[in-house]
C-alpha positions in Angstrom: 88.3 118.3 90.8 85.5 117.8 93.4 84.9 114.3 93.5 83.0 111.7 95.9 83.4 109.1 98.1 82.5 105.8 97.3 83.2 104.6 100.9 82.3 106.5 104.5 85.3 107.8 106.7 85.4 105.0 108.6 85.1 102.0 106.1 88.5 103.6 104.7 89.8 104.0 108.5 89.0 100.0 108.8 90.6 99.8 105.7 93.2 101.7 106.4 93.9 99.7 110.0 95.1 96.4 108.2 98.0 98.5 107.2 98.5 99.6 110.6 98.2 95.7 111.7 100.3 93.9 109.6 103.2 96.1 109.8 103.8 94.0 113.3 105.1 91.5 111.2 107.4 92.8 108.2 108.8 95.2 110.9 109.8 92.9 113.4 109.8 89.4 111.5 111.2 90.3 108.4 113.2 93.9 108.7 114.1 94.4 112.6 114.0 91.6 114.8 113.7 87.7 113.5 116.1 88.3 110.0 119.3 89.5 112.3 117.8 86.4 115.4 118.1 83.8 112.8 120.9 84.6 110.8 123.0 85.6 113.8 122.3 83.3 116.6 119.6 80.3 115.0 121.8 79.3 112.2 125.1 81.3 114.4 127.6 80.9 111.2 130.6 83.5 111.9 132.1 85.8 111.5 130.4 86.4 108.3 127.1 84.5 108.3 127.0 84.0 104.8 124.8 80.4 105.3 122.5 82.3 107.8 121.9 84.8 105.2 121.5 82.6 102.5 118.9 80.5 104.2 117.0 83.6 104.7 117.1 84.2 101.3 115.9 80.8 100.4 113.2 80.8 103.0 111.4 84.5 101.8 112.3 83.3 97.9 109.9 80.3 98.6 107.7 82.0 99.9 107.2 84.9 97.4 107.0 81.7 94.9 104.1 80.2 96.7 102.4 83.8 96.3 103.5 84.0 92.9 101.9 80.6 92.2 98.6 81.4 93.6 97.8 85.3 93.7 96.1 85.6 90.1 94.2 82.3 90.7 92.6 83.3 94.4 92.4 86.8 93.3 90.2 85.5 90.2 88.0 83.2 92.8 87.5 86.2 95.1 85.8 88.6 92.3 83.6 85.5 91.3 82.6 84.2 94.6 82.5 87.1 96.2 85.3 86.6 99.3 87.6 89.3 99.6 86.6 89.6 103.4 86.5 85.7 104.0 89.9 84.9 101.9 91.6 87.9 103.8 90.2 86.7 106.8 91.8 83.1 106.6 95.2 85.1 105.5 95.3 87.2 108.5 94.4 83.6 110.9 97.4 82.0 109.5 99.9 84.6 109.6 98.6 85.3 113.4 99.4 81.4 114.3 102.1 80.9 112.2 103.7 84.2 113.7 103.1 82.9 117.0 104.5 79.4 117.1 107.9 81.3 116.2 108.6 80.9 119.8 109.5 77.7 119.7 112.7 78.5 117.4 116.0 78.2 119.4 119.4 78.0 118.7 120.3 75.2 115.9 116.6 74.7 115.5 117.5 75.9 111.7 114.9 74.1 109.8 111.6 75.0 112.1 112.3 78.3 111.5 113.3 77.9 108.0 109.2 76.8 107.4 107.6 78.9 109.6 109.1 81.8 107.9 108.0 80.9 104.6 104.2 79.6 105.8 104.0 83.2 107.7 105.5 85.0 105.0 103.0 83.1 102.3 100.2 83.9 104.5 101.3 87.6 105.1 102.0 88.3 101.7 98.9 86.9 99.9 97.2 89.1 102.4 98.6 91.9 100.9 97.4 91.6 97.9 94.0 90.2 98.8 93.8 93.7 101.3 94.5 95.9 98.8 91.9 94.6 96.2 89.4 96.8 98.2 91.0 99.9 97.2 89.5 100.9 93.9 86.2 100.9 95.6 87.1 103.4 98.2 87.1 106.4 96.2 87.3 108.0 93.0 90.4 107.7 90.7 91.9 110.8 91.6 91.4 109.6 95.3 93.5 106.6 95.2 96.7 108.1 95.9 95.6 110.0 99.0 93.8 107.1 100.2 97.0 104.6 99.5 98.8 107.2 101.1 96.7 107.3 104.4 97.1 103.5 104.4 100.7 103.0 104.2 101.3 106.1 107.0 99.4 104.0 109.0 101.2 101.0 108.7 104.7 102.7 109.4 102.8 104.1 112.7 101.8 101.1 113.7 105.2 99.6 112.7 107.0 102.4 114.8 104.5 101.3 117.8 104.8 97.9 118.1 108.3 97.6 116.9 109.5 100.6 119.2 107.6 98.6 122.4 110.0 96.0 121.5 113.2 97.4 121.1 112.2 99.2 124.7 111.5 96.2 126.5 112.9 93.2 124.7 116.5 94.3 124.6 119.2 93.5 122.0 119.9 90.3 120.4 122.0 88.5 121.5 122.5 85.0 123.2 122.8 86.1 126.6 119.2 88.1 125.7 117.4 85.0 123.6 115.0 83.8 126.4 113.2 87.3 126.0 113.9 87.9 122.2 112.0 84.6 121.1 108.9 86.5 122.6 109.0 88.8 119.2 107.1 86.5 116.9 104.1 86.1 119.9 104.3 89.6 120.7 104.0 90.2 116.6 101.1 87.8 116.1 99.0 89.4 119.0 99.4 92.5 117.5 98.3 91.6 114.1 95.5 89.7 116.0 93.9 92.8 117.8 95.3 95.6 115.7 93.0 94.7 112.5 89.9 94.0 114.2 88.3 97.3 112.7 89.0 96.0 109.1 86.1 93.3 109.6 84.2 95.1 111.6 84.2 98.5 109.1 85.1 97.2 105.8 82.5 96.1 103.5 82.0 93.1 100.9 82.7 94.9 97.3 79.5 94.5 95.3 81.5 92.2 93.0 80.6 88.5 92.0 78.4 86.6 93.8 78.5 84.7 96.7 79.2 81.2 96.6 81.0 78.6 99.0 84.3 78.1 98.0 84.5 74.4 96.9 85.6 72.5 93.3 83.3 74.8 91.2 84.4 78.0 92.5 88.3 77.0 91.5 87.1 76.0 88.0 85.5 79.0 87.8 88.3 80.8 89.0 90.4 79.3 86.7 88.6 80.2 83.9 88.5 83.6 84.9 92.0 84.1 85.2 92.7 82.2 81.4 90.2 85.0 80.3 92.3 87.6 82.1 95.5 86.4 80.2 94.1 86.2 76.5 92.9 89.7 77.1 96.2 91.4 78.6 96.9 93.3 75.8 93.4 95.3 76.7 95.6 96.5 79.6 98.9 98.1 78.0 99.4 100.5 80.5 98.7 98.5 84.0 101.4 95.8 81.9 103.9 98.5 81.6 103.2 99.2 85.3 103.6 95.6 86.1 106.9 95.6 84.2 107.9 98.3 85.8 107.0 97.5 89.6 109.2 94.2 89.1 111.8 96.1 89.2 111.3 98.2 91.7 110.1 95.9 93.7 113.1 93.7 93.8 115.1 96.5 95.2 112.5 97.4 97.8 112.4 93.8 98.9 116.2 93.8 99.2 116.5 96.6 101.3 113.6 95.2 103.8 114.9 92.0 104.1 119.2 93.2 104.7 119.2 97.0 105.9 119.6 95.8 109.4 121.7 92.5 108.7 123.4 95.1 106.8 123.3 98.0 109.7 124.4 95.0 111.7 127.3 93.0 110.0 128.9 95.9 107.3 128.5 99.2 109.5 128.9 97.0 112.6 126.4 99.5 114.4 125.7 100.2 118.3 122.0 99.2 119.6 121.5 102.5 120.3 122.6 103.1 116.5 119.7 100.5 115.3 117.3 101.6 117.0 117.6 105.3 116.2 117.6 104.0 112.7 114.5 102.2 112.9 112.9 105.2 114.6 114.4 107.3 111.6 113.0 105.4 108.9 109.4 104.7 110.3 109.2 107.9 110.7 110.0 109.5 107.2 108.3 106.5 105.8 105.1 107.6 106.9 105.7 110.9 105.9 106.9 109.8 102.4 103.4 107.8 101.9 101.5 111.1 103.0 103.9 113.6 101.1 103.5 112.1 97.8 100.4 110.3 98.2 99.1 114.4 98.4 101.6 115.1 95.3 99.8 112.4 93.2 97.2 114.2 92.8 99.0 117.6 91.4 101.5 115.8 89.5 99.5 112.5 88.3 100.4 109.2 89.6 103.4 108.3 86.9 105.3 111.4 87.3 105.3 110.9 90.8 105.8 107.2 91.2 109.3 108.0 88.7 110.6 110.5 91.3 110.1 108.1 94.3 112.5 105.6 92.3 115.1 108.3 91.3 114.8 108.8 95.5 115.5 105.1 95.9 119.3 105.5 93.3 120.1 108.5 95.8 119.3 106.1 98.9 121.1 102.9 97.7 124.0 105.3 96.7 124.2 107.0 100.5 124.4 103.6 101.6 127.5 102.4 99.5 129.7 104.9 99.8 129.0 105.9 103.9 132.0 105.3 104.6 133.7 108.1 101.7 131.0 110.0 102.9 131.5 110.4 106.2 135.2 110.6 105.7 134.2 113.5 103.5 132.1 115.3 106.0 135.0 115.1 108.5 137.6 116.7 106.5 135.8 119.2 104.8 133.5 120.6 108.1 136.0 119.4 111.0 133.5 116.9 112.4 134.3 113.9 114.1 131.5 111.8 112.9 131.2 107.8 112.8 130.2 105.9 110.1 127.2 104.7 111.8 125.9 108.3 112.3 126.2 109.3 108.7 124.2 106.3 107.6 121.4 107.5 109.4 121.4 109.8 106.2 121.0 106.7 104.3 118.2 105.4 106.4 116.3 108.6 106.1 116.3 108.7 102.2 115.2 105.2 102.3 112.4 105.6 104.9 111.4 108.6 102.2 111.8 106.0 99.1 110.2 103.0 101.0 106.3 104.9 101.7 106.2 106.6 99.0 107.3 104.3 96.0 105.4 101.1 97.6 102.1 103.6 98.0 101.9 105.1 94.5 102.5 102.0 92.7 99.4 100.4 94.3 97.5 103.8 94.2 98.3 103.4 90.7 97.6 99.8 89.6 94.1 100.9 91.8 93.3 103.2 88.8 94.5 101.1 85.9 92.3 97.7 86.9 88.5 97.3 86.3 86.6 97.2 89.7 84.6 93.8 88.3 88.5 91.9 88.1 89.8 94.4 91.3 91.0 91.3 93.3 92.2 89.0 90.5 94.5 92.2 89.1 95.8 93.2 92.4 96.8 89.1 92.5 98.9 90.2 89.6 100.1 92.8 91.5 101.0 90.4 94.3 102.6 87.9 91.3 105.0 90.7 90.0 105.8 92.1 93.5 107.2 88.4 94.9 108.2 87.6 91.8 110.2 90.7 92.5 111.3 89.4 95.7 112.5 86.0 94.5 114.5 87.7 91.6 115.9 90.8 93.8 116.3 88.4 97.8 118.0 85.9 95.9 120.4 87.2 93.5 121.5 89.5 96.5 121.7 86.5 98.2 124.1 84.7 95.8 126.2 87.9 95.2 126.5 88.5 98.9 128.0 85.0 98.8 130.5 85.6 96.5 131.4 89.2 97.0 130.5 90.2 100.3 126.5 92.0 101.3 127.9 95.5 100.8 129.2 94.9 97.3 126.1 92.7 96.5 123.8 96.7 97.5 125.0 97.9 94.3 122.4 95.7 92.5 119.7 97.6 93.6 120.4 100.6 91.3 120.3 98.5 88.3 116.9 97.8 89.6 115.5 100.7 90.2 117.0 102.3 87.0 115.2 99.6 85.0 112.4 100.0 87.0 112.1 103.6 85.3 112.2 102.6 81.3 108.6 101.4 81.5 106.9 104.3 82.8 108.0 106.6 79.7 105.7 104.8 78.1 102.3 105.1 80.2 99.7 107.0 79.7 97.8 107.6 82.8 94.3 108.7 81.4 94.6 106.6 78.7 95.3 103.5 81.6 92.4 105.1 84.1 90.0 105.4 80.7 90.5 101.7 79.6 89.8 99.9 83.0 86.4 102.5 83.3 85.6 100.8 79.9 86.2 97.8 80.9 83.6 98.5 83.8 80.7 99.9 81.6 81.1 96.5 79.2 81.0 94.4 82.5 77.7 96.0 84.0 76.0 96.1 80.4 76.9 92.5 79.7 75.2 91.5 83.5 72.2 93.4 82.6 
């Protein structure tokens, strides 16, 4: 189908950049860098760190609650006042200090770095959603997945940049290395700062809403709005499925960013050359995974698709449990002499597959299943079930690592994603893409 844009090239480049920006931070905050700094050497408790870990738990879990509390409700005040670009914009200025004043974390300083993980995270995360609220008006339906797709590669290249320039010139962590690892979370926040200038320079105002200062009325408003939005849900069965469904899957995702290097770190016991060949590895395959199948959504719809990035996610989560039978496998059945560390490179490449692709299709899809006129207030819902996600997957994970150990708390994750897989049997794409183009038409007849 020949179909056209709604936005220029470079409105979906500035778009596209935030991606690029912000991947700074859940690369080397969240996934490489701060996770295994606090855990290891802030908090310090070993040989097993279970209290480190578990306070990292707790400090995301709050934070994906605070999101989860007030995603829907800015989301609704952004369609009606119409302040995507300032609400993002006050997003992005928080995570960029909050990032910053990470520096100041040392050893035993447990509790500063306890809250400015969860107001950087907060901050971060309601820009996700507030970011992505743009989408449906960037192109045509059948768009959306190519357009998600270009996004997300673009945050794993920026992710590979920044973190890569870290892991080159900051060194390992350890405690004879801290003085120069604190510099991650200014190094992170600078990047974040300059990397997503082109988003406000290139990215427009949706024509949605009018504008309005953002004071009492507007939050009444809002409020309203979103009641509205919950009394007519069952308009919506499709993008509810969908939301069912990305629970699910997203509390597997957001287990496997927040512990694949504590794991890489404590269970596999890896070398730093080890780490950061495995970041490399998945970065890399990440980005391809949000191109590959951001290009397949469009021949095989977006459902199909998004189901065979979660049966990719079982096959990951299963290479990562039994690394150790495989590589003992491999060695007696080719004559190899592999470690265990090398073989879960495997792992980390069907992950870095699983990780762009799943995380791009689902948003491509809830893109094509909400109304442009609610764009922002759905893609807070979006933002609800994704940390709500995160507080259900981080911290059960967190509690089973506790009791059984972090490799045997892994095996989670495939419940997860299996469940994540019922809803979807139950979609029907056109009948999801037809119903929020309704929606639409009703909205523009009842303003004229």
């Amino acid at each position: 189908m020949i179909t056209t844009r709604k936005a220029a090239r470079r409105e979906i480049f500035g778009w596209s950049m935030f991606d690029f920006a912000n991947q700074a931070y859940t690369l080397l905050i969240i996934t490489v860098i701060f996770g295994d700094l606090y855990t290891r050497l802030v908090v310090g408790d070993a040989p097993d760190y279970r209290l480190g870990n578990l306070l990292w738990s707790l400090a995301l879990c709050l934070s994906y609650a605070l999101v989860v509390a007030s995603a829907p409700l800015l989301g609704a005040i952004m369609d009606y006042a119409q302040a995507k670009k300032r609400m993002l914009f006050a997003s992005y200025l928080l995570t960029v200090a909050s990032t910053a004043l990470l520096y100041f974390v040392s050893p035993g300083h447990i509790w500063l770095g306890f809250v400015l993980i969860v107001v950087s995270n907060t901050a971060y995360s309601v820009g996700e959603s507030f970011i992505a609220s743009f989408l449906p008006f960037l192109g045509d339906s059948d768009e959306l997945g190519r357009i998600s797709g270009l996004g997300w590669a673009l945050g794993y290249a920026g992710g590979l940049v920044s973190a890569g320039f870290v892991l080159l010139f900051l060194g390992e962590v350890s405690a004879e290395n801290f003085e120069r690892m604190r510099w991650v979370g200014p190094f992170a926040a600078m990047f974040f700062l300059v990397a997503a200038i082109p988003t406000f320079l290139w990215l427009r105002e949706p024509p949605v809403g009018r504008h309005r200062t953002l004071d009492r009325g507007v939050l009444r408003a809002g409020y309203g709005r979103l009641l509205g939005t919950l009394r007519s849900v069952s308009h919506f069965p499709d993008l509810g499925l969908l939301f069912v469904s990305i629970l699910f899957a997203m509390a597997g995702v957001y287990v496997i960013v927040a512990f694949s290097f504590i794991y890489g770190a404590q269970v596999i016991g890896w070398s730093e050359g080890t780490r950061n060949l495995m970041f490399i590895v998945v970065q890399i395959t990440a980005l391809l995974g949000a191109l590959l199948f951001g290009a397949l959504q469009g021949r095989l719809g977006g459902r199909r698709t998004y189901a065979l990035t979660l049966v990719l996610w079982i096959a990951a989560i299963l290479a990562i449990y039994f690394v150790g039978a495989l590589t003992a496998a491999l060695n007696r059945s080719f004559g190899l002499t592999l470690a265990v560390e090398e073989v879960f490179l495997l792992a980390g490449l069907l992950s870095g597959l699983s990780l762009g692709s799943s995380q791009s299709v689902g948003r491509a899809l809830v893109g094509m299943f909400a109304p442009e006129h609610r764009a922002a207030e759905l893609f807070g819902f979006w933002g609800l079930f994704s940390k709500l996600a995160a507080i259900f997957g981080i911290f059960g994970v967190g509690l089973l690592q506790w009791l059984f150990g972090l490799q045997g708390a892994v095996l989670f994750c495939i419940a997860l994603f299996a469940l994540a897989l019922l809803p979807l049997a139950a979609i029907d794409e056109a009948r999801g893409v037809g119903t929020a183009r309704r929606a639409d038409e009703q909205a523009r007849a009842g303003d004229a």
